[in-house]
C-alpha positions as CSV (number, residue, x, y, z in Angstrom):
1,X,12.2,-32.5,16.2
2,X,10.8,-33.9,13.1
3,X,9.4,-37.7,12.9
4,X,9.3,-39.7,10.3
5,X,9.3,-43.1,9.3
6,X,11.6,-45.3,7.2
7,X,10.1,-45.5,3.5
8,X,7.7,-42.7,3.7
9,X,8.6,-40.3,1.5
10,X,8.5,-36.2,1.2
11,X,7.9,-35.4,-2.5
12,X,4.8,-35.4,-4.1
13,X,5.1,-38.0,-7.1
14,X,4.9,-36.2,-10.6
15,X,2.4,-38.2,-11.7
16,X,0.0,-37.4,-9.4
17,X,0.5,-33.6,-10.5
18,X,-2.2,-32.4,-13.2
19,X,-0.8,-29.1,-14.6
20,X,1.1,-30.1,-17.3
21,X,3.9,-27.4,-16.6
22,X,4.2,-28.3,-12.8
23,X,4.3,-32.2,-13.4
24,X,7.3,-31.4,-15.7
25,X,9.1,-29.1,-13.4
26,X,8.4,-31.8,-10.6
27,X,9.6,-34.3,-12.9
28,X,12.6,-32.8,-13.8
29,X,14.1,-31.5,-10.5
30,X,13.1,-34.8,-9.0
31,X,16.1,-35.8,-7.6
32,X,16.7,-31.7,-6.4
33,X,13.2,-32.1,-4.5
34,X,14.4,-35.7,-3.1
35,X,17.4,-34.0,-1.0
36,X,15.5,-30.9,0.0
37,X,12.7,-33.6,1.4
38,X,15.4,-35.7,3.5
39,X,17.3,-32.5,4.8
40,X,13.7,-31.2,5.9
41,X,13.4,-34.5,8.0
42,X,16.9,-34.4,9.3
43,X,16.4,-30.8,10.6
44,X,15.8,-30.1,14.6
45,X,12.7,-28.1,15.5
46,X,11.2,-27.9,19.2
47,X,8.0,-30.1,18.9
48,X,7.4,-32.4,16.6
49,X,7.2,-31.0,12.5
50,X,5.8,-33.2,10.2
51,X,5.4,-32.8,6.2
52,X,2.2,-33.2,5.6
53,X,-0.4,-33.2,2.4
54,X,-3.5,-32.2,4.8
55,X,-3.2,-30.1,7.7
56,X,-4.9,-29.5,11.2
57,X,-5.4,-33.1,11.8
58,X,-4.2,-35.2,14.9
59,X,-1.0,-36.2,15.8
60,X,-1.3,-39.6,15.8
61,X,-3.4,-39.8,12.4
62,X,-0.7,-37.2,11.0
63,X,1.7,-40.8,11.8
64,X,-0.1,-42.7,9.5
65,X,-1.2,-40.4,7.2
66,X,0.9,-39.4,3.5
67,X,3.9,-37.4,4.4
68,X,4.6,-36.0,0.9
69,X,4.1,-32.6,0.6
70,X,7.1,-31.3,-1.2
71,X,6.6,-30.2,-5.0
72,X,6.0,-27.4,-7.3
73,X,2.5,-24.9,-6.9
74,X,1.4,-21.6,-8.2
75,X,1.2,-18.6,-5.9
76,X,0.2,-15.2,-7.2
77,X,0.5,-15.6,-10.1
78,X,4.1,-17.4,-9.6
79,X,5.8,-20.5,-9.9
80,X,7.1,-21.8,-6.2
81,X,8.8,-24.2,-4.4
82,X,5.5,-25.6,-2.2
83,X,6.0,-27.1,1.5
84,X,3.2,-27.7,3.7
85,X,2.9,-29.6,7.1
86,X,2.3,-30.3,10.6
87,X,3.9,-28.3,13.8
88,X,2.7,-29.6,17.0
89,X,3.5,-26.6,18.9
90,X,0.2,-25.6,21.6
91,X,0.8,-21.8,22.2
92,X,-1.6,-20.5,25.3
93,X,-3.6,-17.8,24.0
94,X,-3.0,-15.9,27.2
95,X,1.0,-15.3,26.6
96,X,1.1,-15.5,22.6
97,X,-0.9,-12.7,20.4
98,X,-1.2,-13.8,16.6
99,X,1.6,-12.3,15.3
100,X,3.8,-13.6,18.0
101,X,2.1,-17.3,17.4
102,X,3.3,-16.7,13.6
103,X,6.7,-15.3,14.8
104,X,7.7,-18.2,16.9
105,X,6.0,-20.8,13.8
106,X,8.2,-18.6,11.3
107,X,11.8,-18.7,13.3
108,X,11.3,-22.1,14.6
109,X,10.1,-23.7,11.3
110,X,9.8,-21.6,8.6
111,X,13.6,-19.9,9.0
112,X,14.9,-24.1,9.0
113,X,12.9,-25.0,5.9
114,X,14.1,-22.2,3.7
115,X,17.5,-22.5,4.4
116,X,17.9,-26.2,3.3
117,X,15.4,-25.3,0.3
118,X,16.3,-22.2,-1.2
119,X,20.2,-22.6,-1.5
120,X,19.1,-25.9,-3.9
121,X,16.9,-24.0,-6.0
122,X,18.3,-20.2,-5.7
123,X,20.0,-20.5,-9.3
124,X,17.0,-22.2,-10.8
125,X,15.0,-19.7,-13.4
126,X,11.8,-21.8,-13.2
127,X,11.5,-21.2,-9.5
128,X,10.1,-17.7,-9.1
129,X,9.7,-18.0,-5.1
130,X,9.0,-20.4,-2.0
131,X,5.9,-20.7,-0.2
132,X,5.3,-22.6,3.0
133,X,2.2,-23.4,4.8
134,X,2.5,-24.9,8.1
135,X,-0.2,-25.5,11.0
136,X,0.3,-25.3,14.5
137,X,-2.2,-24.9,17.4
138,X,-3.4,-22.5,19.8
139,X,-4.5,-23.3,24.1
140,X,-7.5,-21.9,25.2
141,X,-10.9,-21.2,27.1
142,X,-13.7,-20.6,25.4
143,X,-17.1,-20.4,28.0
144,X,-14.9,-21.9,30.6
145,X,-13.8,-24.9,28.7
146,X,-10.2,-25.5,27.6
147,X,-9.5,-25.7,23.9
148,X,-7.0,-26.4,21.5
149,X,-7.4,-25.5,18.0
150,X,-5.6,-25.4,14.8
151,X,-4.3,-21.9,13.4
152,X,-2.2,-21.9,9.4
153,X,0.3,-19.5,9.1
154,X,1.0,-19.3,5.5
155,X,4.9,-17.6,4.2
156,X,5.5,-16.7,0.4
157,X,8.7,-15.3,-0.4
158,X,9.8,-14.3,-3.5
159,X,13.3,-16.1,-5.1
160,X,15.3,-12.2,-4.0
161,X,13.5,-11.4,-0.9
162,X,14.7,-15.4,0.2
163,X,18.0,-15.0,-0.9
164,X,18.0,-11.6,0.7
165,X,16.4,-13.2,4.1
166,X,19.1,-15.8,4.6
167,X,22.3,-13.6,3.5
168,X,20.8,-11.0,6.2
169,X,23.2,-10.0,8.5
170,X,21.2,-7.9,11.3
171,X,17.3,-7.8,12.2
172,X,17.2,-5.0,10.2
173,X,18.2,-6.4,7.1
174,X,15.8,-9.6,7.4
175,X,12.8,-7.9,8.2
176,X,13.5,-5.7,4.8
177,X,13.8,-9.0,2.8
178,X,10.7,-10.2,5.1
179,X,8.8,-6.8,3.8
180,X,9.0,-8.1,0.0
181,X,6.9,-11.4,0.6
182,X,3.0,-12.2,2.2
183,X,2.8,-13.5,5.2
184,X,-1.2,-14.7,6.6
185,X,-2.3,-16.5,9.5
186,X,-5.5,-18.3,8.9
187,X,-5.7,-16.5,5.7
188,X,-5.7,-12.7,7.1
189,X,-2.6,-10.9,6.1
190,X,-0.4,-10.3,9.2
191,X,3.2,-8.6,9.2
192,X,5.8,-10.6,11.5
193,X,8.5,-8.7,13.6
194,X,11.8,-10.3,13.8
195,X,12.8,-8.3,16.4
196,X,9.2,-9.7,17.8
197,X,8.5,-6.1,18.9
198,X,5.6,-4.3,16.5
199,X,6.8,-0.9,16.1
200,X,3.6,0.6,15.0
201,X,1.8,-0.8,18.6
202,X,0.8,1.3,21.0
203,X,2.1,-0.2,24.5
204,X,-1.7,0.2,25.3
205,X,-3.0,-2.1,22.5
206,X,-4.5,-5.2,23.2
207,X,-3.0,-8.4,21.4
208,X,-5.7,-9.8,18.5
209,X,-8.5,-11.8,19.5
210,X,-6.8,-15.6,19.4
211,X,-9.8,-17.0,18.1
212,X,-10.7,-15.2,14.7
213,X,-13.3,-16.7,12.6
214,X,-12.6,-18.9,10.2
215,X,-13.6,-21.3,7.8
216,X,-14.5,-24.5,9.3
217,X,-11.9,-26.6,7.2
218,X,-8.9,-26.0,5.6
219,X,-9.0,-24.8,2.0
220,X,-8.1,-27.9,-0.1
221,X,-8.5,-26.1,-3.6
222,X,-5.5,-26.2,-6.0
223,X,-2.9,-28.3,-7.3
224,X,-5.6,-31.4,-8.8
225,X,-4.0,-34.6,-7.9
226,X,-4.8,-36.9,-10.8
227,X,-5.5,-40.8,-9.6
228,X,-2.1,-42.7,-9.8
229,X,-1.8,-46.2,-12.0
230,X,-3.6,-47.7,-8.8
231,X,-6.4,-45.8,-9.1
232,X,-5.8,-44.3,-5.7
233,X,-7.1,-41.1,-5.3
234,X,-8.9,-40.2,-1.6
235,X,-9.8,-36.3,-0.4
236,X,-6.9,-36.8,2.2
237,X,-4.3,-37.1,-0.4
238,X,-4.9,-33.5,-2.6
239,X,-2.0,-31.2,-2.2
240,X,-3.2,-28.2,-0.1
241,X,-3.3,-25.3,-1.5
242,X,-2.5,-21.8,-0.2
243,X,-5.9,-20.1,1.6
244,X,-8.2,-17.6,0.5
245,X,-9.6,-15.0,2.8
246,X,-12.4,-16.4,4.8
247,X,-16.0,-14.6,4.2
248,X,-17.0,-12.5,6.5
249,X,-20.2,-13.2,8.3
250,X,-21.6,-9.9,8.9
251,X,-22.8,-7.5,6.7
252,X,-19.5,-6.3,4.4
253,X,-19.1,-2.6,5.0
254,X,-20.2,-0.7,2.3
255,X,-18.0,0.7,-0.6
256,X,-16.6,3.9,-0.5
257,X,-17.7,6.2,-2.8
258,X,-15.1,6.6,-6.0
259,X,-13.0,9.8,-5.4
260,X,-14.0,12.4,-7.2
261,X,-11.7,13.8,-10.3
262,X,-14.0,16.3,-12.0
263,X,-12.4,19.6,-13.1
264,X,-14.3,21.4,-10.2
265,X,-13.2,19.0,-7.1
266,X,-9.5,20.1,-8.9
267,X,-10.3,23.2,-8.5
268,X,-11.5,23.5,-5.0
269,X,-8.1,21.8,-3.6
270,X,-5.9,24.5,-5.0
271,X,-8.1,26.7,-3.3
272,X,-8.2,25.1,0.0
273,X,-4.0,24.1,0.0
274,X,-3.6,27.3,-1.6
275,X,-1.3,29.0,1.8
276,X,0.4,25.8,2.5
277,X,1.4,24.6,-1.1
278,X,3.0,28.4,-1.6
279,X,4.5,27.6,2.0
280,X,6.0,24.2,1.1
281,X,7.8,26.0,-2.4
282,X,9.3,28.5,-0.7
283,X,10.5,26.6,2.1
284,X,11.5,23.3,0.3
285,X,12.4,24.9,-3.3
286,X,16.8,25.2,-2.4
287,X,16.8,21.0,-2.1
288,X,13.3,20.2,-4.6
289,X,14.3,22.5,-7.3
290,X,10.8,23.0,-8.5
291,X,10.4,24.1,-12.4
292,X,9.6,28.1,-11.8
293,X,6.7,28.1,-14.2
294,X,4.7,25.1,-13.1
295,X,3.6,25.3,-9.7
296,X,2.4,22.6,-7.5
297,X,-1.1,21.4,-8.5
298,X,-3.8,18.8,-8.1
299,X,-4.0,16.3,-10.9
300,X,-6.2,13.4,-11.7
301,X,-4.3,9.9,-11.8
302,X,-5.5,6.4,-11.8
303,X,-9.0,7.2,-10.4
304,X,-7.7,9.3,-7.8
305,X,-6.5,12.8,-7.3
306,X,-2.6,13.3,-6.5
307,X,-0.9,16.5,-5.9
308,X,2.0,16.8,-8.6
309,X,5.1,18.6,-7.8
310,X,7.4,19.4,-11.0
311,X,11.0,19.1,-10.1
312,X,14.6,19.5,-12.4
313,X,16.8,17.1,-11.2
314,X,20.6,17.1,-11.8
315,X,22.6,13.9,-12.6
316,X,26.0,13.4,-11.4
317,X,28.8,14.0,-13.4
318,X,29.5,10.5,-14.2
319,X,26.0,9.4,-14.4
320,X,25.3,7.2,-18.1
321,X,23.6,4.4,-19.0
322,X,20.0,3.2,-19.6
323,X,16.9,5.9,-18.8
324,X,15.7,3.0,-16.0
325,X,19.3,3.2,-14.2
326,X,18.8,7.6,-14.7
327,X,15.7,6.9,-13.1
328,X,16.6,5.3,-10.2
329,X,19.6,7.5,-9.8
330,X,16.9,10.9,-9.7
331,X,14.7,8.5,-7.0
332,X,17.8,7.5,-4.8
333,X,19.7,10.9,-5.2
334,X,16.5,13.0,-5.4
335,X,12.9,12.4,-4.7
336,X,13.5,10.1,-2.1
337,X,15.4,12.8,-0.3
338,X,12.3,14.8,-0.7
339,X,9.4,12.4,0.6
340,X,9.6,13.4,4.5
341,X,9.9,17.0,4.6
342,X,7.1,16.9,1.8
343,X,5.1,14.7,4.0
344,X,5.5,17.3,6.6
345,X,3.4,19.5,4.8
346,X,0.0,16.9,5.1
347,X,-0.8,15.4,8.1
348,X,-3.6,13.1,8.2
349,X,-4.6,14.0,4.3
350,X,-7.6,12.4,3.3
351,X,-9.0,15.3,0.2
352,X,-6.6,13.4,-1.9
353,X,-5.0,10.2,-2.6
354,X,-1.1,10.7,-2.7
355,X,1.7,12.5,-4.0
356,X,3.2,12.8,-7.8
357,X,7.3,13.8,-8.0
358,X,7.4,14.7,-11.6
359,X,10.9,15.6,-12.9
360,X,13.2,16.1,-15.8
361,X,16.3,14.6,-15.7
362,X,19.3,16.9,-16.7
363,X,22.8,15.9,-17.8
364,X,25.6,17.9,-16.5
365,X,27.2,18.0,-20.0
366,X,30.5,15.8,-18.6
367,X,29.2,12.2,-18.3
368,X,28.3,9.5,-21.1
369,X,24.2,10.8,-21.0
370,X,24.5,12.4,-24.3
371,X,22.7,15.5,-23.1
372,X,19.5,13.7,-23.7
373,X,16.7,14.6,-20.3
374,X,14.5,12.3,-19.9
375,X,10.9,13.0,-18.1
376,X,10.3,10.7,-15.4
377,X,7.2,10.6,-13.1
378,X,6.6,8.7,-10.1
379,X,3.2,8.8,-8.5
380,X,2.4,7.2,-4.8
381,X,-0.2,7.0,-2.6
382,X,-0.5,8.1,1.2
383,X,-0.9,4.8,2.6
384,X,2.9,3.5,0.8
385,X,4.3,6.9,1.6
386,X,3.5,6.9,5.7
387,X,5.1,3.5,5.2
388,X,8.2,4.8,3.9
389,X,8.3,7.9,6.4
390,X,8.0,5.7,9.1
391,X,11.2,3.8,7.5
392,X,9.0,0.1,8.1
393,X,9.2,0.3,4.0
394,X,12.3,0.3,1.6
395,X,12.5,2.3,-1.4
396,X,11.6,-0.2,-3.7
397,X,8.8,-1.1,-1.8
398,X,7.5,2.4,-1.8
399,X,8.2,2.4,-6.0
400,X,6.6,-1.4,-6.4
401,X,3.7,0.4,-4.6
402,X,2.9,3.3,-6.7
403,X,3.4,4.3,-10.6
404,X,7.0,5.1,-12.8
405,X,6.5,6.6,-16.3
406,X,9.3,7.4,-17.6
407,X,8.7,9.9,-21.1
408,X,5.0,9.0,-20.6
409,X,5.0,5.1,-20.6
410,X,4.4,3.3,-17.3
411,X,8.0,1.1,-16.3
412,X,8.6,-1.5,-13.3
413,X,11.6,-0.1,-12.1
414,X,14.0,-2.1,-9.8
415,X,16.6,0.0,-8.3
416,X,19.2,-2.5,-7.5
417,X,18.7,-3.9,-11.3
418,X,19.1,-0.3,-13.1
419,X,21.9,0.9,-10.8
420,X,23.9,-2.4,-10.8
421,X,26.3,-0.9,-13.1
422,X,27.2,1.9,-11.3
423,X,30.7,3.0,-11.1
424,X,32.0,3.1,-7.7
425,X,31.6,6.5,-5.6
C-alpha cells in the first residue's frame, strides 16, 4: 500500500527546479507528471511506499514530511523521468542476500512505478529514460544487537529497454530489456535476476555481506532547488539525486600496469599462439571464411592488444540498403555465428585484451547493393565476449560494448535500427 494524505502533492513544482531546460520540460508536461503522481499513489504495494524528496528517514517523519518527488533529472548524461521515495519493507539479513533485497524492491515497486510512468511518456522525444531511486531497509545483528538500517536501490532504464521491459512476454525477454539499463544498491552496481536465480553463482557461494560500507548519508547532490516566492528553501526539501560510488576506506588497489602494444610484445604473441591460431584456421576456416593472404594476427587497438581475424563475408541475395543495415546483416548472419567456437580457442586469456572480426562485405551481384563491399571491423574485449558466450548478454550489448568501424570510421551501430527495413525471410 501507498499512504498519502489529501492535498499533498507528488510533483516537484517547476519553479523550484534550477536548470533552465528541466524547469521547462517540468513546466511543460505539468499536467502529464500530475496523473503519473496520482496513479503512483493509487497503486497497491505490500508495505507502505511513499514518494519522497529525502530518503532513509522514519516512517512517521516520512508522514509529515514533502511528498513531491516526481519531476525531470539528468542521469548519465540523459534526460529522465525521476521518482524517488520511501518503501518500508524490513528484509532480515539472514533470508535476503543483496540482490534478492533489490529483486523483491524492483518487482514489488519498481515493476508498479514504470508501468503507470512510462506508457505516459513512451512517445515523448525529450524523455531519454526513467530512473527510480527507492529505499527500503534491511533486519539485522550486528555484535549481538538487532538493527535495522536503510539500503537505496537505484533503477535507470533507458526509454527502449522500458518499453522493451513492460512489452516482455517471458523472464527471458525482461531480463534482456533489464540488461540494457544500471541497476545499484547503495551505489555499487548489482545485476538483478528476474528469475531471482543468479546464473553465474556457484551453489557454494555465500550471499554478500548485508552490511556494506557506505556513506553515512544519502547523497543529496543534484537537481538545485531554487527558494520558492516564500522564500522556503530547507536541506530536507532538495530533490535527491542519483548516488555516487562510496569511497573506499582502505588503501585503493593499485593500478594495473598499461598493456603493453610495442612492436616486440606483438611479436612475441604470434610466437607463443603460433600452433593454436594455425589450429583455429584450419578448423574454423569452412564457416569464417578467412581472407587466404592475411592470416590471424595481434594488432594494437585502443591501448590494448586484440587478435584480428580477417574474414569475407557474403550478403544474401536480397540484402540492399544503408552500409549500417550491411553491417548488421554480416554481425547477425556472420560474426556472431563465429564468437563461441572462436572463444573456444582461449580459455582464460589474459596476454591480450579481446578479439577483432574484420571483414569485407561482398555482394552477391543479384540484390540492390550495387556491387559496392564495404570494410567493416568490429573489435571486443574478453570481458563483453564471455558475456555473450555465456548468452547473459544480447548482441547489441556485446556491439554497445566494443568498437564498429565501418571503411575506417568508428559507427554506433543498432541492429534493430539498421535492419528494420528488412524484407521478410
Amino acid at each position: 500500500m501507498l499512504i498519502s494524505f489529501p492535498g499533498v502533492g507528488q510533483v516537484v513544482a517547476p519553479v523550484e527546479i534550477k536548470d533552465p531546460a528541466l524547469r521547462d520540460l517540468q513546466q511543460k508536461y505539468i499536467d502529464d507528471l500530475k496523473i503519473v503522481g496520482k496513479d503512483i499513489v493509487a497503486g497497491d504495494y505490500p508495505y507502505p511506499f511513499y514518494l519522497s524528496r529525502k530518503l532513509d528517514i522514519d516512517e512517521q517523519q516520512q508522514k509529515r514530511g514533502d511528498q513531491r518527488s516526481v519531476r525531470f533529472d539528468s542521469f548519465n548524461g540523459k534526460t529522465v523521468l525521476a521518482i524517488t521515495g520511501n518503501y518500508y519493507a524490513a528484509y532480515p539479513a539472514e533470508k535476503f542476500s543483496g540482490d534478492q533485497r533489490a529483486r523483491e524492491t524492483f518487482l514489488n515497486v519498481a515493476m508498479p512505478v514504470l508501468k503507470v510512468a512510462v506508457p505516459r511518456f513512451q512517445n515523448n522525444k525529450s524523455v531519454q529514460g526513467y530512473a527510480l531511486e527507492i529505499s527500503h531497509h534491511i533486519l539485522g545483528r550486528v555484535m549481538g544487537v538487532s538493527m535495522e538500517h536503510p539500503e537505496n536501490l537505484v533503477v535507470f532504464l533507458p526509454q527502449n529497454a522500458a518499453l522493451k521491459l513492460l512489452s516482455a512476454k517471458d523472464e527471458t525477454a525482461q531480463q534482456a530489456a533489464l540488461l540494457e539499463g544500471q541497476t545499484l544498491l547503495n551505489a555499487t552496481p548489482i545485476m538483478i535476476w528476474i528469475s531471482g536465480k543468479d546464473p553465474q553463482l556457484a551453489s557454494s557461494q555465500k550471499p554478500a555481506d548485508p552490511y556494506p560500507e557506505v556513506a553515512a548519508s544519502s547523497v543529496q547532490a543534484g537537481v538545485e532547488i531554487a527558494l520558492s516566492s516564500e522564500g522556503e528553501s530547507q536541506p530536507s526539501a532538495s530533490v535527491p539525486s542519483f548516488p555516487k560510488p562510496p569511497k573506499a576506506k582502505e588503501t585503493p588497489p593499485v593500478a594495473p600496469l598499461p598493456r603493453d602494444t610495442s612492436p616486440e610484445a606483438l611479436s612475441a604473441l604470434r610466437g607463443v599462439d603460433k600452433e593454436v591460431l594455425a589450429s583455429m584456421s584450419r578448423e574454423l576456416d569452412p564457416q569464417a571464411h578467412f581472407v587466404s593472404f592475411a592470416a590471424p594476427t595481434f594488432v594494437a587497438f585502443r591501448q590494448g592488444i586484440y587478435l584480428e581475424l580477417s574474414l569475407n563475408t557474403a550478403l544474401p541475395e536480397w540484402a540492399g540498403g544503408s552500409r549500417y543495415k550491411l553491417a548488421a546483416l554480416a554481425f547477425d548472419g556472420h560474426i556472431a555465428q563465429l564468437i563461441r567456437p572462436v572463444l573456444g580457442y582461449f580459455k582464460e586469456e589474459s596476454k591480450f585484451d579481446g578479439i577483432g572480426f574484420s571483414t569485407t562485405l561482398h555482394p552477391t551481384g543479384k540484390g540492390p547493393t550495387g556491387g559496392v563491399s564495404e570494410a567493416v571491423e568490429f573489435f571486443f574485449p574478453f570481458t563483453a565476449l564471455r558475456c555473450y558466450e555465456r548468452y547473459d548478454c544480447t548482441g547489441q550489448q556485446l556491439i554497445d560494448a566494443g568498437t564498429v568501424l565501418i571503411n575506417g570510421e568508428r559507427v554506433s551501430l543498432d541492429l534493430q535500427i539498421a535492419e528494420g527495413g528488412s524484407a521478410n525471410r
